[in-house]
ZAMARGU-4260 file (C-alpha; in steps of 0.2 Angstrom, whole numbers, plus 5000, padded with zeros to 4 digits):
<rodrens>
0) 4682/5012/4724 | 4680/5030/4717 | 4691/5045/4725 | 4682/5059/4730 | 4682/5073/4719
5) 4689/5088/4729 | 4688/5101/4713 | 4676/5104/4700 | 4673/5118/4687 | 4660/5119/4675
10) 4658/5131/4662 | 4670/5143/4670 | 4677/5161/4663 | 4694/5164/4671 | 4698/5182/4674
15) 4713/5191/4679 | 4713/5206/4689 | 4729/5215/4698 | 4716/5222/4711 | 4704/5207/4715
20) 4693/5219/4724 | 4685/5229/4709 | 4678/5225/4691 | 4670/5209/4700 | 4657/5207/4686
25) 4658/5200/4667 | 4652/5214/4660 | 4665/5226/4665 | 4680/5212/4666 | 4677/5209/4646
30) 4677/5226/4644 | 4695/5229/4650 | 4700/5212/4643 | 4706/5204/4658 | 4696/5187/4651
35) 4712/5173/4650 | 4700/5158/4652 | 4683/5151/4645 | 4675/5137/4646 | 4684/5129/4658
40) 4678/5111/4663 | 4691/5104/4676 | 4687/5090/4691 | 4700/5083/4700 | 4700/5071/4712
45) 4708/5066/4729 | 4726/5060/4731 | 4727/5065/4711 | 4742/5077/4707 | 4739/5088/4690
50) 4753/5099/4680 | 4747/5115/4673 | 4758/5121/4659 | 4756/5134/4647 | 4763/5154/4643
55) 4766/5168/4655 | 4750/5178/4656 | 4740/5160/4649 | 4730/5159/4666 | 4737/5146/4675
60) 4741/5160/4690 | 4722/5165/4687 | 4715/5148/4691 | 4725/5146/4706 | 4721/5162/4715
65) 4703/5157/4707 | 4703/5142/4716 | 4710/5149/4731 | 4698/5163/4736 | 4710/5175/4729
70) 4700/5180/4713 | 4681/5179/4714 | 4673/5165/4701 | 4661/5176/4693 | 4657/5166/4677
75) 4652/5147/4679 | 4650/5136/4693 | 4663/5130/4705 | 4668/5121/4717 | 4682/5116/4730
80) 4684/5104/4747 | 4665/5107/4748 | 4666/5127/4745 | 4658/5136/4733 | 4665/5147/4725
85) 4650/5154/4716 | 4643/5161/4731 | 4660/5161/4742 | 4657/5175/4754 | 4674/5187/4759
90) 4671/5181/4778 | 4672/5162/4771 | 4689/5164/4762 | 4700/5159/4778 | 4689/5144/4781
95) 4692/5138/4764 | 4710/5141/4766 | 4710/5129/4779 | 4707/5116/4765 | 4714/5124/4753
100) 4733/5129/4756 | 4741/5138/4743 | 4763/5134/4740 | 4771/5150/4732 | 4786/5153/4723
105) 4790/5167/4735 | 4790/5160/4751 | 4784/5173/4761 | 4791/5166/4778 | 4793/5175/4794
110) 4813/5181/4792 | 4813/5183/4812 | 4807/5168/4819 | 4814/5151/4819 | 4805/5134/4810
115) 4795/5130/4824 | 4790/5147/4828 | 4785/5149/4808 | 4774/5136/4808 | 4767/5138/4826
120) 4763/5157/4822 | 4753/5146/4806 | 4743/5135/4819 | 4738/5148/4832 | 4733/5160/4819
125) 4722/5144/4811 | 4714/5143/4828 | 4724/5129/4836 | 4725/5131/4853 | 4737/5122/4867
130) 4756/5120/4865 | 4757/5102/4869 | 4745/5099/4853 | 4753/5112/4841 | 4772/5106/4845
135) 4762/5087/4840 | 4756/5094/4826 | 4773/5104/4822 | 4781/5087/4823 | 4771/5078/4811
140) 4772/5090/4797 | 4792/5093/4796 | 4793/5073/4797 | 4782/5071/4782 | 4794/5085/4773
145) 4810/5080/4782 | 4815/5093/4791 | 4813/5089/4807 | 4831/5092/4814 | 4828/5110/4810
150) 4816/5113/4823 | 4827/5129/4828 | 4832/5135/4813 | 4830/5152/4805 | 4825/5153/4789
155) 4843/5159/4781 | 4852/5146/4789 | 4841/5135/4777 | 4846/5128/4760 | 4833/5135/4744
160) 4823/5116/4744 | 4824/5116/4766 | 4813/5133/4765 | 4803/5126/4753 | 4800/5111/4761
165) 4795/5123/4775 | 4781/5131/4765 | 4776/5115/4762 | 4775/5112/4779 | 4765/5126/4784
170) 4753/5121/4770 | 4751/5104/4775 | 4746/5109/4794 | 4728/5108/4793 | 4727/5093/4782
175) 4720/5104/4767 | 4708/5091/4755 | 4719/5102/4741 | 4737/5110/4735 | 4740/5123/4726
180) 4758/5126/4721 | 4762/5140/4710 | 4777/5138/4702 | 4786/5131/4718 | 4804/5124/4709
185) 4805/5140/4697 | 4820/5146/4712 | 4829/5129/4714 | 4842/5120/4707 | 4840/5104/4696
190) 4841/5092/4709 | 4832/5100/4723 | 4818/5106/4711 | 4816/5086/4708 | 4816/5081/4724
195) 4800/5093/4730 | 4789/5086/4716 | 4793/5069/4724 | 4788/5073/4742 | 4771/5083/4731
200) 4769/5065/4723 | 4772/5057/4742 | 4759/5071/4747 | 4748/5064/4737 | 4746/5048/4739
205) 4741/5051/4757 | 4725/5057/4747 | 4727/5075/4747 | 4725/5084/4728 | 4739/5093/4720
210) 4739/5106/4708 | 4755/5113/4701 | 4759/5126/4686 | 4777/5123/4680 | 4787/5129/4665
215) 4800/5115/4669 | 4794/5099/4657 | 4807/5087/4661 | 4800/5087/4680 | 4783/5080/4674
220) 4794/5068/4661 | 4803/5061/4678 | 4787/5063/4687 | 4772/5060/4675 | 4755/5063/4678
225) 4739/5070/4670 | 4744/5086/4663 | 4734/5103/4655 | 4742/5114/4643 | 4734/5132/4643
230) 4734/5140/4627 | 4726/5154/4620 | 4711/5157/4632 | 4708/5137/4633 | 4713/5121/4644
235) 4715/5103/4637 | 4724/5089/4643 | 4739/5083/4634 | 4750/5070/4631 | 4766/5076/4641
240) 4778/5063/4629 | 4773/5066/4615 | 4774/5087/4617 | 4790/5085/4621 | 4793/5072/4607
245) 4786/5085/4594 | 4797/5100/4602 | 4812/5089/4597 | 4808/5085/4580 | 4807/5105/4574
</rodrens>
């Protein structure tokens, strides 16, 4: 049976911008060079987990803020959990973050409230209602990411990978169709780094779509899965062994 295909670009032109709200056409991006990606032909499906891999500034951050309602697409057709973001309208963007939830490498979790309170703050603002039904929901999401003996926790009596087992928490609350994690182990240690890629794999075999830039190559070694190297303004999919392989042999 063929999975759902959840993201799909065609023919798109990637462009960076540190003030989303201006230069929102081709014309006057290209003429400031902000243009990182062309061309770009991506779908992905449900329940699959990509690695994106390349440079600083070879617009892997791009794509995801792209993807995620952040950046505007303005060259090329896309779209994303039934969203497109061709014609995505400002007013839509929260809807689509609904079913698209974005992991970051700063975790941008409320300092003064506890676990619960962090994610209820999440659902109410989401448009859940009833505290019978969001402490359910509460439940179900720090069991998926095991944390839930933390209910009443603060964030700074968490370890590095129990806050970001948080965010992931938080993302997973709405059971988004997609996950975007932006460098999300680039903080953590060895070990703890590893064991967050196997709850996104765990993640994703429950059918949601993960989409992770890293820099760290020996995670997708002890984890592999489809792979994209970005590289001078293009995307292909690689052969994570055998890049590896060819770095050693220099």
């Amino acid at each position: 049976m063929e999975r759902e295909i959840v993201v799909k670009l065609q023919g798109v032109g990637v462009y960076h911008a540190d003030n989303p709200a201006v230069t929102l056409t081709p014309r006057t991006r290209e003429r400031s060079g902000e243009k990182v990606l062309e061309e770009l032909n991506l779908e992905v499906a449900a329940g699959e987990v990509v690695y994106l891999i390349g440079r600083v500034g070879s617009g892997k951050s791009s794509l995801l803020k792209t993807l995620y309602g952040e950046l505007p697409l303005v060259e090329g057709r896309g779209e994303i959990a039934g969203f497109d973001l061709t014609t995505l309208r400002r007013r839509d963007v929260p809807y689509l973050r609904r079913k698209v939830a974005m992991v970051f490498q700063d975790l941008l979790l409320l300092s003064d409230r506890n676990v619960h309170d962090n994610l209820s703050c999440a659902l109410e603002a989401t448009g859940w209602r009833g505290k019978s039904v969001i402490d359910m929901r509460i439940e179900e999401v720090l069991q998926l990411v095991g944390l839930e003996d933390k209910l009443s926790k603060m964030p700074f009596e968490l370890s590095g990978g129990e806050r970001q087992r948080l965010v992931i928490a938080r993302a997973l609350l709405n059971n988004p169709a997609v996950i975007l994690a932006d460098e999300p182990t680039g903080n953590l240690d060895p070990v703890t780094a590893d064991g967050i890629v196997t709850l996104f794999h765990e993640i994703a075999s429950k059918g949601t779509a993960v989409i992770m830039s890293t820099h760290n190559t020996a995670l997708i070694e002890n984890h592999p899965s489809r792979t994209l190297l970005f590289a001078k303004g293009v995307v292909r999919e690689i052969d994570i062994q055998s890049l590896v392989s060819a770095k050693s042999s220099i």
